[in-house]
C-alpha positions as CSV (number, residue, x, y, z in Angstrom):
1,X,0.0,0.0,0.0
2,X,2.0,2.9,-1.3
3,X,0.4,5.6,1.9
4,X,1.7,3.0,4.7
5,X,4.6,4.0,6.9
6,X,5.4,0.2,7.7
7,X,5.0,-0.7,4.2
8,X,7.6,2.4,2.8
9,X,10.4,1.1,5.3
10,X,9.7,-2.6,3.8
11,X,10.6,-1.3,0.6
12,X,13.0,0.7,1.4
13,X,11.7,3.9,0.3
14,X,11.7,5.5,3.9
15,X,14.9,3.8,6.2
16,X,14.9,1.9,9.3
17,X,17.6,0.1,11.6
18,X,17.0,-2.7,9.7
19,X,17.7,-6.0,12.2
20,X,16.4,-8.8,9.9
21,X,14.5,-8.8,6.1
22,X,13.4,-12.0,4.0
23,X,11.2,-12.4,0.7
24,X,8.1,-12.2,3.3
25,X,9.2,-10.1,6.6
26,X,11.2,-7.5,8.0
27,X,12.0,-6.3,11.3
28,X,13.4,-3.1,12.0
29,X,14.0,-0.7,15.6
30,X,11.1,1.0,17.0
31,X,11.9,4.6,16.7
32,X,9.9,5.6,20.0
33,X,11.7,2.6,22.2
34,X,9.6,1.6,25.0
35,X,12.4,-1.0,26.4
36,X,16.0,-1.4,25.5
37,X,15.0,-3.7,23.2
38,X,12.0,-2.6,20.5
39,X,11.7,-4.5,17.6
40,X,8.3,-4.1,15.1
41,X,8.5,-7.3,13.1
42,X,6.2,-7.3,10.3
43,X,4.9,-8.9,7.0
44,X,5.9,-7.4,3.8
45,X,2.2,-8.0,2.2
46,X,0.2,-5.3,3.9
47,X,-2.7,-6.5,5.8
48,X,-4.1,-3.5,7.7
49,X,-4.8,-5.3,11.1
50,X,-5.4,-8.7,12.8
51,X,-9.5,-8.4,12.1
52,X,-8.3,-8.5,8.4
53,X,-6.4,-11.7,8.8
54,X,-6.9,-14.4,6.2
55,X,-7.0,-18.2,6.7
56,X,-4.6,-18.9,4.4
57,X,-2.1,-16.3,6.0
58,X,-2.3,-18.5,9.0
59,X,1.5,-19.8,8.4
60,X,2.8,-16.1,7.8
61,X,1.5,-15.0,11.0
62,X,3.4,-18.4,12.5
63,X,6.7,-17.2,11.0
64,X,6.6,-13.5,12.1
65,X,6.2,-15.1,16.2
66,X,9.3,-17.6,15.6
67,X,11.1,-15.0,13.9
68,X,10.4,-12.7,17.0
69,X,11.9,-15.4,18.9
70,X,14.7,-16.1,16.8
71,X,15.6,-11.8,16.9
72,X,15.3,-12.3,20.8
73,X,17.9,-15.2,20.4
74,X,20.1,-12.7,18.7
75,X,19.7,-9.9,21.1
76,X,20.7,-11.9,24.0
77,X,17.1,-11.0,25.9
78,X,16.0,-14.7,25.8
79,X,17.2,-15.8,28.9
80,X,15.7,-12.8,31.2
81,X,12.3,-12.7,29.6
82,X,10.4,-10.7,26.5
83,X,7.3,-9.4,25.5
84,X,5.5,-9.9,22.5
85,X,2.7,-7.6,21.6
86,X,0.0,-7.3,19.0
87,X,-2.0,-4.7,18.8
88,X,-6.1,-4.4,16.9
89,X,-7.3,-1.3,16.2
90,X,-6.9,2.6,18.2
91,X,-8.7,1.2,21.3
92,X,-6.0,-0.6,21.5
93,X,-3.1,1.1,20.7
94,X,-2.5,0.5,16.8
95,X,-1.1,3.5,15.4
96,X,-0.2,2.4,12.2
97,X,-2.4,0.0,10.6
98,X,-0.4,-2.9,8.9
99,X,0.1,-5.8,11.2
100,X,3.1,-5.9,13.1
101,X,4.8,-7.7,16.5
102,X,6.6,-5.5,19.3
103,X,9.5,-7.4,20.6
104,X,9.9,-5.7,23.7
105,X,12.9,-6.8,26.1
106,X,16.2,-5.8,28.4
107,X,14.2,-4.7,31.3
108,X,11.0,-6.2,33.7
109,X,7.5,-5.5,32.7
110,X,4.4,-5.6,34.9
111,X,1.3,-7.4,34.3
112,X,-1.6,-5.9,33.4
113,X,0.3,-4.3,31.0
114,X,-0.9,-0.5,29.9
């Protein structure tokens, strides 16, 4: 979707810290950190939110979580803990809509969260 934020650092029209990219997902630094560790992992097909999810994106959805856990591996957070958060829709927080993962990690987080 050529007016999406998410979708522009994808293609690399607009930049990001770039920590991982394949032929389906990218993951790049938060720019407005809210831990030590903020990573947005997302798909590169733009699908605005999670109400919009299709069945047969089922095993992309899958990929973007172990992927999350794989860039957790990588940033040495695994062992003390890491949050993973999805957000639907303003109520809850989405700001930009394309689906995306927070990797959150390198400090203690409270529950219930916000």
């Amino acid at each position: 979707m050529a007016e999406c934020l998410f979708c522009k650092i994808a293609s690399g029209v607009i930049p990001g810290d770039l920590v991982y990219q394949d032929d389906e997902i990218v993951a790049f630094r938060d720019i407005n950190p809210q831990a030590p560790v903020h990573i947005l992992i997302i798909p590169r097909e733009h699908i605005p939110a999670v109400d919009c999810l299709e069945d047969r994106q089922a095993e992309l959805i899958g990929r973007l979580f172990c992927k999350a856990r794989d860039i957790a591996r990588q940033e040495g957070i695994e062992a003390g803990g890491y949050r993973l958060v999805v957000n639907n829709g303003a109520g809850a927080g989405q700001t930009v809509l394309h689906v995306h993962v927070h990797l959150l990690g390198g400090r203690s987080f409270h529950w219930p969260p916000g």
